[in-house]
C-alpha positions, 0 to 999 in steps of 0.5 A, a space after each residue: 524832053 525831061 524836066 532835068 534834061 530841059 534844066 540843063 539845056 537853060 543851064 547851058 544856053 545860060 552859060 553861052 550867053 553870059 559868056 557872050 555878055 562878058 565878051 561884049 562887055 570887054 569889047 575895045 570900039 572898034 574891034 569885031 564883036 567876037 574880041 574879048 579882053 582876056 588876056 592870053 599872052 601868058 601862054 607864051 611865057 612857058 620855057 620850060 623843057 618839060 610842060 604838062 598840063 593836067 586837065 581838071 575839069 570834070 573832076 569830082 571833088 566831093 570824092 577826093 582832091 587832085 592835086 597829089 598828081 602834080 606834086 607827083 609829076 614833080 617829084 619825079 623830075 626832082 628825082 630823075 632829071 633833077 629839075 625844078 619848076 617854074 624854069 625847067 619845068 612848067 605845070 598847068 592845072 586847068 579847070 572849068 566846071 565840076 573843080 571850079 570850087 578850087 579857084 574860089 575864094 572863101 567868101 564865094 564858098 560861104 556866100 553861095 553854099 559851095 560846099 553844099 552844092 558840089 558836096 564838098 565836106 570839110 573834113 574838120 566838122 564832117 559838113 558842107 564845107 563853108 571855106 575852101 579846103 584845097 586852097 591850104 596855108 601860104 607857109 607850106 609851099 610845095 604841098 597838094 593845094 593851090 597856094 603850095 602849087 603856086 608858090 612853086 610856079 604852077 598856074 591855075 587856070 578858069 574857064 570864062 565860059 564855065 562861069 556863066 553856067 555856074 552862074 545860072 545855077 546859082 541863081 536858080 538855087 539863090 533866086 539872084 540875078 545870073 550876071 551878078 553872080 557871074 561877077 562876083 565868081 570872077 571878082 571872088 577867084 583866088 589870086 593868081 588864077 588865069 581866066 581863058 576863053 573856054 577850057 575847051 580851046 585853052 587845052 588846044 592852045 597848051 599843046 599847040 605850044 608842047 605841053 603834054 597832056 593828062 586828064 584826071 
């Protein structure tokens, strides 16, 4: 086994067993060890006649951002069906590894060096960014960032499951400690942001109940 290929089998050993931590650690006495306290009832809130979720996860956001595609889906009902989120229309955007910077608060970004360890530049000063740049000002709702999807109803969501990995490649690169990072990841998500399980059952559990799906 090579050195990377060995890095990134702890890597993800890592991530299981912080997932599996985190999911002990929320346990009720009494219930099987597999319950967690995730909150998952949100997903049966969606009433919409049109649902899309678009799948962020292994988006590379060091190239570019995501989110003009949502902004896009909606214009085009507006245009077409002259509908509007979040009654006629509901929109996911769900996220796991690769995009996770776009969840995290700017202290996350400056703490941790986000920035520079997915390659993510500012486009004001042309360096790993130290802010997150997706997040975008709360005085412009419907624009391509997190708050302008927000303020029109669109949901975020972070994969529990992802953030134990991250977590121990932050602390490989900071030499801390796995589970006190992987608390402060969650403590430092933007707000409004949904953690799931794992992304991977969360897409399942969207399109069980009629959103459509799309992978970016």
């Amino acid at each position: 086994m090579s050195e990377h290929d060995r890095r990134a089998f702890l890597t993800a050993i890592g991530g299981l067993a912080a997932f599996g931590a985190a999911a002990r650690a929320q346990q009720t006495p009494g219930q099987p060890a597999a319950s967690t306290a995730i909150d998952v009832s949100w997903f049966d809130t969606f009433k919409g006649r049109h649902k899309q979720v678009f799948d962020l996860g292994s988006f590379d956001l060091s190239v570019d951002s995501p989110l003009r595609q949502p902004v896009t889906y909606l214009m085009a009902h507006r245009e077409i069906s002259h509908l509007e989120p979040p009654n006629d229309i509901n929109v996911i955007c769900a996220i796991s590894h690769k995009a996770f910077p776009m969840n995290a608060a700017d202290a996350l970004w400056e703490k941790y060096g986000v920035g520079e360890h997915w390659g993510i530049k500012d486009p004001q000063t042309g360096k790993p960014s130290v802010r997150n740049i997706f997040t975008g000002p709360t005085t412009n709702p419907g624009a391509a960032t997190v708050r302008g999807l927000q303020a029109r109803g669109i949901v975020f969501w972070q994969c529990n499951a992802a953030l134990g990995a991250i977590a121990g490649e932050l602390a490989q690169k900071t030499g801390g400690k796995a589970a006190d990072i992987r608390n402060d990841l969650v403590a430092g998500l933007l707000p409004g942001v949904r953690l799931v399980p794992a992304h991977t059952w969360a897409i399942g559990h969207v399109q069980e109940r009629g959103f459509a799906y799309e992978k970016l």
